[in-house]
C-alpha positions in Angstrom: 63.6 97.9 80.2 64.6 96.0 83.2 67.9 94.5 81.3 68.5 98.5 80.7 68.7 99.4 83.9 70.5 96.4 85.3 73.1 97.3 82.3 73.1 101.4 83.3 74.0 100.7 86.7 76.5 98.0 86.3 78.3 100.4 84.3 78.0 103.2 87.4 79.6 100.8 89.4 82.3 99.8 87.5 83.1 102.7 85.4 85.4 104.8 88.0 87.4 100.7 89.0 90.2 100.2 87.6 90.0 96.7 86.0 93.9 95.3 86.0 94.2 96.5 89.8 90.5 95.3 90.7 91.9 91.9 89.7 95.5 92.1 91.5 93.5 93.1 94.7 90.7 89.9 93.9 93.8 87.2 93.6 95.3 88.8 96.9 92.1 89.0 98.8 91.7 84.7 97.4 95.0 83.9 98.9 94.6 85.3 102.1 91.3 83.8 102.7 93.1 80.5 102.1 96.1 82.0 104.4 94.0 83.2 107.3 92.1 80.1 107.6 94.9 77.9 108.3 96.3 80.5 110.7 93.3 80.9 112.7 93.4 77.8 113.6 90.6 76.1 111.0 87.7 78.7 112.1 85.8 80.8 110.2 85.9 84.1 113.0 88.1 86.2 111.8 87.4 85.0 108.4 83.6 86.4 108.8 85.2 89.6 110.3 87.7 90.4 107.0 84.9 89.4 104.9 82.9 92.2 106.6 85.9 94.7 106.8 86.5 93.9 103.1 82.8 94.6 102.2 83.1 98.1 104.1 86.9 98.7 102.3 85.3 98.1 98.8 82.5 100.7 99.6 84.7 103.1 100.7 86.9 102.4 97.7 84.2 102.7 95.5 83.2 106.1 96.7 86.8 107.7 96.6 86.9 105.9 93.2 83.2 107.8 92.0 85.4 111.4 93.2 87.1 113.9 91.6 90.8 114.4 92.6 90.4 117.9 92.5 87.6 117.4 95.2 89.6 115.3 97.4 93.0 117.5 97.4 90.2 120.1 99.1 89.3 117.7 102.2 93.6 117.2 102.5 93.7 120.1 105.3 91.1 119.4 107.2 91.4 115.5 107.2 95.2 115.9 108.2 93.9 118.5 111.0 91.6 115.5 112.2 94.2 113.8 112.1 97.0 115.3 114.3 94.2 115.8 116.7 93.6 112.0 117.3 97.1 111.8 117.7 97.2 114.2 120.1 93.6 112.4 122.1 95.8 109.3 121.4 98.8 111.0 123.7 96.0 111.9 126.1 93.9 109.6 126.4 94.8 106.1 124.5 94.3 102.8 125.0 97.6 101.1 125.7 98.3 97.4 124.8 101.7 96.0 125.3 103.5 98.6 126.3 102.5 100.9 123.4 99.7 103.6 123.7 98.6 103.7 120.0 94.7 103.2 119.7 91.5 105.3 120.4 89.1 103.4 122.2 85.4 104.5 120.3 82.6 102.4 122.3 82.0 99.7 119.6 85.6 99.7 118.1 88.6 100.6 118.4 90.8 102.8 115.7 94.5 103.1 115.3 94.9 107.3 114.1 98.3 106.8 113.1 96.7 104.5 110.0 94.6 107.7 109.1 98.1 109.2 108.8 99.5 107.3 106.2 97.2 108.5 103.5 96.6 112.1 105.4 100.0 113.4 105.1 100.3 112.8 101.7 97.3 114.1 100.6 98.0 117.1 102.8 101.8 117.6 100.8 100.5 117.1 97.3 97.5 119.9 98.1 100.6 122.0 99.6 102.6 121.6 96.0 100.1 121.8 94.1 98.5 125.1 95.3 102.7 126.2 95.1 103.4 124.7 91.8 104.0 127.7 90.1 106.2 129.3 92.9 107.8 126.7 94.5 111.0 128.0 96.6 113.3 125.9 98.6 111.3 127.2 102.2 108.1 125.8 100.9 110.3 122.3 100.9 110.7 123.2 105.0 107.8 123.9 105.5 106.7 120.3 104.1 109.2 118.7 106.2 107.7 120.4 109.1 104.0 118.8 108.1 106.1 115.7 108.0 107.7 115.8 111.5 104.3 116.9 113.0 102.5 113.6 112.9 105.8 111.2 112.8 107.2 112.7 116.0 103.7 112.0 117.8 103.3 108.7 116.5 107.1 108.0 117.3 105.6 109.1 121.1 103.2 106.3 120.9 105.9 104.5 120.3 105.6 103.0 117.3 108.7 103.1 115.4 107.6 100.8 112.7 104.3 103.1 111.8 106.4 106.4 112.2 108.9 105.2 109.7 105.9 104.7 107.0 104.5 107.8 107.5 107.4 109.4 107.2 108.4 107.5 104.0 104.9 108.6 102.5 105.8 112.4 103.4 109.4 112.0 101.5 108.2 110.2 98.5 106.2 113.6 97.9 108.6 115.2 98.8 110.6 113.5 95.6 108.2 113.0 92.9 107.6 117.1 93.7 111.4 117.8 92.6 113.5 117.6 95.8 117.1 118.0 94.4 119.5 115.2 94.7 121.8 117.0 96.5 119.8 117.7 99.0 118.6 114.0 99.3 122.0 113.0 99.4 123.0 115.3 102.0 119.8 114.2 104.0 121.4 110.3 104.1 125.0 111.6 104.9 123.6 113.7 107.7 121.3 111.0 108.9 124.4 108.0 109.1 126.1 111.0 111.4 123.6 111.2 113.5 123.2 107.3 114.1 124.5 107.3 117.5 122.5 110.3 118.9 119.3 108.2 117.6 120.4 104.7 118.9 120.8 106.3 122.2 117.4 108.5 121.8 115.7 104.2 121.0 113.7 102.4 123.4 115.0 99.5 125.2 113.1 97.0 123.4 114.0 98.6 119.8 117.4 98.5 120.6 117.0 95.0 121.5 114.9 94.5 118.2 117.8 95.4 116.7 120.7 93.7 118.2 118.0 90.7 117.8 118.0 91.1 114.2 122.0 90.7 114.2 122.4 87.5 116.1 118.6 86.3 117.3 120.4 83.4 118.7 121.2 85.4 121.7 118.4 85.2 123.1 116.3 82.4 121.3 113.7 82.5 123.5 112.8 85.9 124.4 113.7 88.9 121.8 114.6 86.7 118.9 111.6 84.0 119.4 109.5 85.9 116.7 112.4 86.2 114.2 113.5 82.2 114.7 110.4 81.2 114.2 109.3 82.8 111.4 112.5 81.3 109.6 112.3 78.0 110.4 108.5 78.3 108.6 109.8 79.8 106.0 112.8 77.5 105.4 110.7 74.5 106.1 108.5 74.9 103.0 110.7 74.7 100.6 110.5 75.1 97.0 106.6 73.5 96.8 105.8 74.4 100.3 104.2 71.5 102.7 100.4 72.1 101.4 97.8 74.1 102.7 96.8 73.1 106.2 99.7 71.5 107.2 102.1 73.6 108.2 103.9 71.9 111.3 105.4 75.4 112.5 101.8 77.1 112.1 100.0 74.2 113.9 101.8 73.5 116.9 101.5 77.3 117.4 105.3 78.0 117.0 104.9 81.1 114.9 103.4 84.3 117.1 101.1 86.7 115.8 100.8 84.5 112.8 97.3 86.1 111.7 98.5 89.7 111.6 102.4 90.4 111.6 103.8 87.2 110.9 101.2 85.8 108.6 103.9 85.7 105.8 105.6 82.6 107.4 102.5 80.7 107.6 102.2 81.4 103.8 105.8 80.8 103.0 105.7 77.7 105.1 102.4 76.1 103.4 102.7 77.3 99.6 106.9 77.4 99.7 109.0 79.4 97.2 106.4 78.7 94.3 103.9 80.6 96.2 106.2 83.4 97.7 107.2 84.0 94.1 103.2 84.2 93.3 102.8 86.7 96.1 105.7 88.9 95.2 105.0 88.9 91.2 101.3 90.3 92.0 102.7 93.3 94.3 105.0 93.8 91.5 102.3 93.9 89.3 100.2 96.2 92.2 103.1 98.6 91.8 103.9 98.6 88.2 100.1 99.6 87.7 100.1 102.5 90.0 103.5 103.5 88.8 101.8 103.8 85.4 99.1 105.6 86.6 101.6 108.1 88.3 103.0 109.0 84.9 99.5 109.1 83.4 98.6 111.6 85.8 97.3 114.9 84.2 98.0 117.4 87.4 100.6 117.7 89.9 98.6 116.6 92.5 97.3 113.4 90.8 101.2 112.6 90.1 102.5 113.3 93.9 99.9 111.5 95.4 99.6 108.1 93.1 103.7 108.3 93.2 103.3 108.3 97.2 100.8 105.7 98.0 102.3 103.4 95.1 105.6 103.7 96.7 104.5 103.2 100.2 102.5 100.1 99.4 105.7 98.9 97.6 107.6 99.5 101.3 105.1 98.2 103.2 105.1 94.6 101.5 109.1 95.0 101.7 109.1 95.6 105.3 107.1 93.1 106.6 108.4 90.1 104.1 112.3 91.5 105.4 111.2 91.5 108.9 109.4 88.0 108.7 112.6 86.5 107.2 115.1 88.1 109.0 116.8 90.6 107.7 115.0 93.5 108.9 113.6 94.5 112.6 110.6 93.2 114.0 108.4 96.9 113.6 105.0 95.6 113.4 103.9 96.3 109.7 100.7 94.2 108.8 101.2 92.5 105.2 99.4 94.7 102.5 95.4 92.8 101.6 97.0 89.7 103.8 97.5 90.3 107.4 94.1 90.5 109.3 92.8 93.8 110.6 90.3 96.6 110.4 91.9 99.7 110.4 95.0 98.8 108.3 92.6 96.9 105.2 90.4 100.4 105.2 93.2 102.3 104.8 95.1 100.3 102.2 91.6 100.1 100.0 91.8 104.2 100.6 94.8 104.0 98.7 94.0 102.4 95.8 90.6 104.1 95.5 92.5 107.2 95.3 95.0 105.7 92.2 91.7 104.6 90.5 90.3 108.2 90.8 93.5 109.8 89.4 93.0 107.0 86.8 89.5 107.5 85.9 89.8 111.4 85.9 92.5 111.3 82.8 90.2 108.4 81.1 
């Protein structure tokens, strides 16, 4: 009787995970143990803290996991209302570190809004084309670039240029799984390269700097290009086998800055080398190759637009962070997906892939 039971409600636990991504996320969450212990300086802090941040993720994971699609698509409009509205409190009232106003200050934490964001617009633009699949015109496409401006433009206040540009990506990739003609995508680029000048001058001092910095960090090897340096010296430095786990020179003399968060990459790429970058890369490859599988197993439009979104969007986030760690994109301040530590950013990303299991469990 009691092996029954035990039995029953392993099986209501694991029934709505998704086995092959439950073990891509397992290997990840491994690694970055290893990663973050050597970063932090040998002490188990922040390790306690992700394990507890983890814990909470996977509960919340669990739970979208255990729901319906259909019954989240029905929280999108309120949940991206809630949003906007923190954003907005954010504008107001906001706690602001380093120049950048971008977090909610909540008694015993603190939140970031413009995380909720990432997954609140796209669930908000799949509910849109779904509840229009059968009369979709070209002004309903508008009217989803206008959901899309809403939250980028007040995050872009904050500002925080690296955050707006995810968001923003989330909204388009909806935008094309739902059919947005070529044409018009292509006409989006060509008008968007016009209108470079009118945006560099409409930057921030430091983000132009960030990226003139990104061009020739030499210029100023101590200041605005410190970070970028740095970070390729580490990575160089490893090598094909990397120098072993602990003893990375550039981690341990503290050369490499924010090297538990942003830069956390370098510390990897410098310990673990190529081999291990090639490890990294091959299971995000595998992260996206799963959720681009359950995109096209998805039986409704809305299961389709929002797995093709969050799949995507994981698949930029890695890309932006490893391009900005080794040079060859702007420093923007993207975490790196199940590695970087944080609280906000880890709930989120666990959001995400509750929501592909969900759209995979409903067509099982």
């Amino acid at each position: 009787m009691q092996a029954s039971l035990v039995k029953r409600l392993w099986y209501l636990i694991k029934e709505p995970l998704d086995g092959w991504l439950m073990l891509l996320l397992g290997l990840i969450f491994v690694l970055s143990l290893f990663v973050l212990y050597s970063a932090s300086d040998q002490t188990f802090q922040k390790i306690d803290n992700k394990l507890v941040y983890t814990v909470l993720s996977l509960v919340v994971m669990w739970l979208v996991a255990s729901t319906r699609p259909h019954t989240l698509m029905n929280f999108a409009p309120p949940i991206y209302a809630l949003g906007l509205l923190l954003l907005l409190a954010v504008h107001f009232a906001g706690v602001t570190v380093n120049g950048s106003t971008r977090w909610l200050e909540l008694g015993v934490t603190r939140i970031q809004p413009s995380e909720i964001m990432k997954i609140a617009l796209p669930m908000m633009l799949a509910w849109f084309f779904q509840r229009f699949e059968l009369s979709l015109r070209w002004w309903h496409y508008l009217i989803a670039c206008a959901l899309i401006a809403a939250p980028g433009l007040l995050v872009l206040k904050q500002p925080d240029l690296g955050t707006a540009t995810l968001i923003m990506a989330a909204g388009f990739f909806v935008l094309f799984f739902a059919g947005l003609s070529w044409k018009v995508i292509l006409a989006g680029l060509v008008a968007f390269a016009a209108s470079l000048p009118i945006v560099w001058n409409m930057l921030h001092d430091y983000q132009r700097k960030r990226v003139l910095t990104l061009i020739d960090p030499m210029q100023d090897p101590l200041g605005d290009g410190y970070h970028i340096i740095q970070s390729m010296i580490a990575i160089g430095s490893g090598g094909p086998w990397g120098k072993g786990w602990l003893n990375g020179t550039q981690t341990h003399l503290d050369y490499i800055p924010e090297r538990t968060t942003d830069f956390i990459f370098a510390v990897y790429s410098e310990e673990f080398g190529l081999v291990g970058n090639i490890v990294l890369v091959l299971l995000y490859l595998l992260i996206i190759s799963r959720g681009l599988v359950i995109t096209a197993r998805a039986p409704t439009l809305y299961g389709r637009l929002m797995a093709g979104a969050l799949t995507l969007s994981f698949f930029v986030y890695a890309f932006v962070n490893m391009g900005m760690v080794a040079g060859i994109l702007p420093v923007v301040g993207v975490p790196l997906p199940f590695v970087s530590y944080g609280g906000t950013a880890t709930v989120t990303l666990f959001i995400g892939m509750g929501m592909l299991m969900s759209i995979a469990h409903q067509r099982r």
